[in-house]
C-alpha positions in Angstrom: 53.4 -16.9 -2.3 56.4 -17.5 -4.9 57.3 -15.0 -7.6 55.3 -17.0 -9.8 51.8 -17.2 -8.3 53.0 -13.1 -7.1 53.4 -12.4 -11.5 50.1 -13.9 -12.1 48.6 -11.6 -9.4 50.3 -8.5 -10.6 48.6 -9.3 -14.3 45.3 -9.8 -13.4 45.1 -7.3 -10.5 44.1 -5.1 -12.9 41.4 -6.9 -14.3 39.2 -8.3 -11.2 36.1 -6.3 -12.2 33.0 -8.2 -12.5 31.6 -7.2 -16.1 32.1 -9.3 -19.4 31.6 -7.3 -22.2 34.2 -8.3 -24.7 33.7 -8.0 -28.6 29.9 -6.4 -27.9 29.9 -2.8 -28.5 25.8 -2.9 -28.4 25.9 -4.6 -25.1 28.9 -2.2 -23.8 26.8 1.0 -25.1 24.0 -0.1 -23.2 25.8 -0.8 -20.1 24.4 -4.4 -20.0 26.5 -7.0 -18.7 27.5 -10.5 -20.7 28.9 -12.1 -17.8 28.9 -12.4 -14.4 32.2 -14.0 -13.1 32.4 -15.7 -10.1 35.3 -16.6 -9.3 39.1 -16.0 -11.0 41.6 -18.6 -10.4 44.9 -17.2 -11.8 44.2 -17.2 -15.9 40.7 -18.4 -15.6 37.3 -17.7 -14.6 34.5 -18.9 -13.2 31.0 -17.2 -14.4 27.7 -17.4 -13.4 26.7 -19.5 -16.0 29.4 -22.2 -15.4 27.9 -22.3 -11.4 24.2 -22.7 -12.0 25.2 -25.8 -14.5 27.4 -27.1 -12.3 24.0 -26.9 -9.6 22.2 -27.9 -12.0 24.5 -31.4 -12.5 24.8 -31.5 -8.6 20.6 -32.3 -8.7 20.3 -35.0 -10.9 23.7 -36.6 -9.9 22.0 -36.3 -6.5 18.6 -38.0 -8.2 21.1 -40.7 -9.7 22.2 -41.7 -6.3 19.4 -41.3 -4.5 16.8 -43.6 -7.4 13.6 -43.4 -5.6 13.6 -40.5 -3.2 11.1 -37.3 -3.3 12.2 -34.0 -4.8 12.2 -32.9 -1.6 14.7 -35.3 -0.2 16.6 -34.8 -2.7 16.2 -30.9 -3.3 17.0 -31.2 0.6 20.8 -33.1 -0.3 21.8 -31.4 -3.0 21.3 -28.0 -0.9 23.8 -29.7 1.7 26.5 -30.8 -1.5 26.2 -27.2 -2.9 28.1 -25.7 0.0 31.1 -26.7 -1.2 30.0 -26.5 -4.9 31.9 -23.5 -5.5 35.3 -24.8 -3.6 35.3 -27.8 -5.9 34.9 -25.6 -9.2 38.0 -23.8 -7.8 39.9 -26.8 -7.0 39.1 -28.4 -10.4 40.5 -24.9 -11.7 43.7 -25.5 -9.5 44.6 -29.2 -10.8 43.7 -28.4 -14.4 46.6 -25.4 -13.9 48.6 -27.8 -11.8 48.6 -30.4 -14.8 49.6 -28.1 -17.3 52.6 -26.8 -15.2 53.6 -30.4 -15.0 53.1 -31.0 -18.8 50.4 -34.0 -18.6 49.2 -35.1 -21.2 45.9 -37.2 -21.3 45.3 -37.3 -25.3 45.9 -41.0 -25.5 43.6 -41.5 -22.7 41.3 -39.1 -23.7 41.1 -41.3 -27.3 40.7 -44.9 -25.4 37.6 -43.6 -22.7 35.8 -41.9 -25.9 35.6 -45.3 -27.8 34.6 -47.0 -24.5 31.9 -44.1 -24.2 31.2 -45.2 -27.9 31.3 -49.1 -27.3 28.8 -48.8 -24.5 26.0 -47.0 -26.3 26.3 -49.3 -29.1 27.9 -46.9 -32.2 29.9 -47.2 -35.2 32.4 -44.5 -35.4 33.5 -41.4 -33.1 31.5 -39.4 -35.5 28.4 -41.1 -34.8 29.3 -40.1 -30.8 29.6 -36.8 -31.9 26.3 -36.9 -33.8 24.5 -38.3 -30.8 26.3 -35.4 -28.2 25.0 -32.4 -30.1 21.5 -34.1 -31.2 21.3 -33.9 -27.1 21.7 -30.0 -27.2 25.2 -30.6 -26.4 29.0 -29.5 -27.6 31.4 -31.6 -29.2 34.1 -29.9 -28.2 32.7 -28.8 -24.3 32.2 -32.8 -23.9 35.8 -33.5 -25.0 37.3 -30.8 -22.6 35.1 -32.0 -19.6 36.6 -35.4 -20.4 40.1 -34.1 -20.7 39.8 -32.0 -17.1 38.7 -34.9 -15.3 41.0 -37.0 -16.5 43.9 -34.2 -16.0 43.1 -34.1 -12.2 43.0 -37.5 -11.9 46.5 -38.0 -12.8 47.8 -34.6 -10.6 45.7 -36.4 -7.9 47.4 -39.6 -8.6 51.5 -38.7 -8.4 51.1 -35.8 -6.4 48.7 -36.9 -3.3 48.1 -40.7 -3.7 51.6 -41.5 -5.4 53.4 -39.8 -2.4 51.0 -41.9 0.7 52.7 -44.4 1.9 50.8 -47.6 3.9 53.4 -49.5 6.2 53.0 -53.0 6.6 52.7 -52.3 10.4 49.9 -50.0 10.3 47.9 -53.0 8.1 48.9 -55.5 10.8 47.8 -53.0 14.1 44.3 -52.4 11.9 43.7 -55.8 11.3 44.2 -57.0 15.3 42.2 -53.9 16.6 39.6 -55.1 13.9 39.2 -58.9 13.4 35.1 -58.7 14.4 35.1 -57.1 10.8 37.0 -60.0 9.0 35.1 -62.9 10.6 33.1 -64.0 7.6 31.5 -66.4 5.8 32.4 -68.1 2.9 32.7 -65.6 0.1 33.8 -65.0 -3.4 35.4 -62.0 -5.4 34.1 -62.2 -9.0 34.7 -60.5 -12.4 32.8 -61.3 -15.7 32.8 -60.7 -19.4 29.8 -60.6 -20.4 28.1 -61.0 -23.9 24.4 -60.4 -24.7 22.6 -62.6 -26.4 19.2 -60.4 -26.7 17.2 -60.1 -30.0 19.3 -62.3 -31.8 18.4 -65.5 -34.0 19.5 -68.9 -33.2 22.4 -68.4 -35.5 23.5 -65.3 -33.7 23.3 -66.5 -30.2 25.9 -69.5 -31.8 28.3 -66.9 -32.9 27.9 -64.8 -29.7 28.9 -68.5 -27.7 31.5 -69.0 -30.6 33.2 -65.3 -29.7 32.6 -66.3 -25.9 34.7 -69.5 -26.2 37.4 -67.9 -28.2 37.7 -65.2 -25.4 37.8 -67.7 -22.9 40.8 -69.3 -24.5 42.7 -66.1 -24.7 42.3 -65.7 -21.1 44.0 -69.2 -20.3 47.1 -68.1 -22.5 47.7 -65.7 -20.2 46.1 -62.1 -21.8 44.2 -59.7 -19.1 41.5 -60.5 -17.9 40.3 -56.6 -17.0 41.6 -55.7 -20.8 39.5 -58.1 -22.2 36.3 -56.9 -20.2 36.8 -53.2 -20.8 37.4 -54.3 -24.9 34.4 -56.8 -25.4 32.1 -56.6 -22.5 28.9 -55.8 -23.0 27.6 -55.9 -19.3 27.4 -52.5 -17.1 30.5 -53.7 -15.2 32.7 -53.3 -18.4 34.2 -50.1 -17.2 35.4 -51.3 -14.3 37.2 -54.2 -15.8 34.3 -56.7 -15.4 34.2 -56.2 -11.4 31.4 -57.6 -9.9 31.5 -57.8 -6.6 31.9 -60.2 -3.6 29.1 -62.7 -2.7 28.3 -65.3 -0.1 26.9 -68.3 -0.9 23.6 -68.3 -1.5 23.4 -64.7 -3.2 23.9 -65.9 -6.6 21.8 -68.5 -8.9 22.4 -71.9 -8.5 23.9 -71.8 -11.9 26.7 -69.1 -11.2 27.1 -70.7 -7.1 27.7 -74.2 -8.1 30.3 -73.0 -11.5 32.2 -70.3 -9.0 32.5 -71.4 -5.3 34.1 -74.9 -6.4 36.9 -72.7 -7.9 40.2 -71.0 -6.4 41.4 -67.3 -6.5 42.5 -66.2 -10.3 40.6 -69.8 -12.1 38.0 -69.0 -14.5 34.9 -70.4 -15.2 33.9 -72.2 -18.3 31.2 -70.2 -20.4 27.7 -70.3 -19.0 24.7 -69.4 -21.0 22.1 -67.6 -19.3 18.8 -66.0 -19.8 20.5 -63.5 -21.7 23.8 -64.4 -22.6 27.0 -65.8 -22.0 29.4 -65.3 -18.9 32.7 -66.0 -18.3 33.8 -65.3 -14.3 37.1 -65.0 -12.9 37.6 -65.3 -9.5 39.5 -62.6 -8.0 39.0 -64.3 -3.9 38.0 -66.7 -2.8 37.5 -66.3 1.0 36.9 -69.4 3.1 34.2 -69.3 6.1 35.7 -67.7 9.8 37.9 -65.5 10.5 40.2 -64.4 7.4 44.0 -64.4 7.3 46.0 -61.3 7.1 47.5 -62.6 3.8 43.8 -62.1 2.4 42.8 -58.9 3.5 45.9 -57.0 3.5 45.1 -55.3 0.5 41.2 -54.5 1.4 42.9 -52.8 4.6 45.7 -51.0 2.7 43.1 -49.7 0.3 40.7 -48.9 3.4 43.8 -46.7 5.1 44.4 -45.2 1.7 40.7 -43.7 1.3 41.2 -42.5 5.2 44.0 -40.7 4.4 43.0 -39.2 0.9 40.3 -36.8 1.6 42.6 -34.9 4.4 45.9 -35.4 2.1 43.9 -33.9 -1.1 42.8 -31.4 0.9 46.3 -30.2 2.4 47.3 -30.5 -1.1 44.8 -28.1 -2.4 45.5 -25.4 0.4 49.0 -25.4 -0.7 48.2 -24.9 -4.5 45.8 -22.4 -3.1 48.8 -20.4 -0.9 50.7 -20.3 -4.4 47.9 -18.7 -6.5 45.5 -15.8 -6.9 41.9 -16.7 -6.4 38.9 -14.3 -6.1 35.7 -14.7 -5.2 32.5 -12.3 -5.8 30.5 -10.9 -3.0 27.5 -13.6 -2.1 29.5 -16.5 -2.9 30.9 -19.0 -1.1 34.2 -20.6 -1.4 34.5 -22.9 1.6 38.1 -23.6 1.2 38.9 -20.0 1.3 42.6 -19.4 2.1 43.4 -16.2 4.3 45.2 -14.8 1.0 42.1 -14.8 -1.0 40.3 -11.6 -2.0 36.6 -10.6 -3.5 36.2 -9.3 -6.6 35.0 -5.8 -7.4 32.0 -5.4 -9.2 32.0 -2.6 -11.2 29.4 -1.2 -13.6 30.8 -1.6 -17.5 31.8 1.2 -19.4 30.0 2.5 -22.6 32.3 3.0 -25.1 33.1 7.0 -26.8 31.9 7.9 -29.3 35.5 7.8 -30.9 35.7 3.9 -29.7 33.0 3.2 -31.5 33.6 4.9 -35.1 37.1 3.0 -34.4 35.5 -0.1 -34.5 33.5 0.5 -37.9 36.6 0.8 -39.7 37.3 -2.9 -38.5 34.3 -4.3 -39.6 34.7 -7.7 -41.8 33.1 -8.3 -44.8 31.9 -12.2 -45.1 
């Protein structure tokens, strides 16, 4: 462990107790505890309260992926995800830490993903966001800094696992011969659209939505970005993802969208087609001709398919090295499934009523609002 990570245990070795009762004389006279804290990861904590919302996420992002299942099934998955529940808390913890030792800022970021989060659920200003957070029982400032973590990690992540993996050309050519069963295909295409609703509006509307369309269209063929665009006007559910649709064989798709996008080569667009409920505009990222694909086509599918083998072990060797360099505890009847030989529990000790003296201290202090 380095002098730094041995400072920060020195500091809080001191304070691994398992009672909050900070700033509540009543609650500390009675003995009753605030808090429970789960875990400690260096400076921060864990409490009980963070873990059972955190299981409480871990169901109904469980529901979300699993649309149609019984509560059984998928009472029965989320038991299996919330073994390592508690080890992700803690590496979240880690990364958040790691970013600030590495000075990364995400405010700019931050900014830009909470006026897509506004674009996409169709409000005016940030304010009205805001509005619509806390009308849901929620907190401004909680949503912000849930925002801000994620996006903190994702950049540590990013330079300090993914940015240091390195993908020879060799190792994509060896995959591809020991696999060319998997790149023996028919006739597909790669698509991206920008879509723009057309849906309760007048005749007069839907013309300026096709007017907008057309306009965007021509700003694509003078060379601006295609993903930009979609992630600034989009109003389809692919908008985050800079328009990405998918890839499709023939046949998969309306005869509409087949006949505009299979006569059409990787990076052409197509003109602007009205639908049922809108207007599209599709680029085509591949095109992929029927038999067996080229290297030159799917060198990057196999790059990226080597990088997502290699991530989950490289994350993790990353995470048991932050992990060597800091102080983590864990309470009694917890879990931490990523537990390093270093780590300790926590002592859970009963909270201690204040004196007398203490407490006719504190009634000297009292503010006057």
């Amino acid at each position: 462990m380095n002098s730094h990570a041995s400072s920060r245990l020195a500091a809080l070795a001191a304070a691994a107790v398992f009672s909050l009762a900070a700033g509540h004389a009543h609650a500390q006279s009675k003995g009753v505890v605030v808090e429970q804290i789960v875990a400690r990861v260096n400076n921060q904590i864990v409490t009980l309260s963070d873990y059972q919302r955190a299981q409480q996420e871990l169901v109904q992002e469980v529901a979300q992926d699993c649309q149609g299942c019984s509560q059984d099934r998928i009472q029965t998955l989320a038991k299996d995800r919330e073994k390592n529940l508690l080890r992700d808390m803690i590496d979240q913890q880690l990364l958040i830490e790691r970013a600030k030792d590495m000075d990364i800022s995400v405010e700019a970021e931050l900014t830009k993903r909470l006026d897509e989060v506004r674009k996409q659920n169709k409000l005016a200003t940030l304010e009205d966001l805001e509005k619509a957070v806390e009308s849901q029982g929620g907190s401004w400032e909680d949503y912000k800094t849930q925002m801000r973590n994620n996006l903190q990690t994702q950049e540590v992540i990013r330079r300090e696992v993914g940015g240091r993996m390195d993908i020879p050309s060799e190792e994509v050519r060896k995959y591809y011969e020991e696999h060319k069963d998997q790149f023996n295909r028919p006739e597909e295409v790669a698509l991206a659209e920008i879509f723009l609703s057309t849906e309760d509006k007048s005749p007069e509307e839907i013309e300026a939505v096709r007017t907008r369309a057309e306009d965007l269209r021509s700003r694509l063929v003078k060379g601006e970005d295609f993903a930009q665009l979609a992630k600034r006007y989009s109003t389809g559910s692919t908008a985050d993802e800079g328009g990405e649709l998918g890839v499709y064989e023939r046949g998969q798709l309306s005869k509409q969208i087949e006949d505009a996008v299979f006569s059409l080569e990787k990076g052409q667009y197509s003109a602007v087609i009205q639908t049922k409920t809108g207007f599209e505009i599709l680029k085509i990222l591949d095109h992929y001709q029927a038999g067996l694909q080229p290297l030159s086509k799917v060198e990057g599918e196999i790059t990226n398919r080597l990088y997502q083998e290699r991530m989950e072990p490289a994350l993790r060797t990353y995470l048991a090295q932050l992990r060597e360099e800091s102080y983590v505890m864990v309470k009694p009847g917890f879990t931490d499934t990523a537990a390093v030989a270093a780590e300790s529990a926590i002592e859970e000790v009963a909270p201690t009523p204040d004196t007398p003296e203490k407490q006719q201290s504190k009634k000297k202090h009292k503010l006057h609002i």
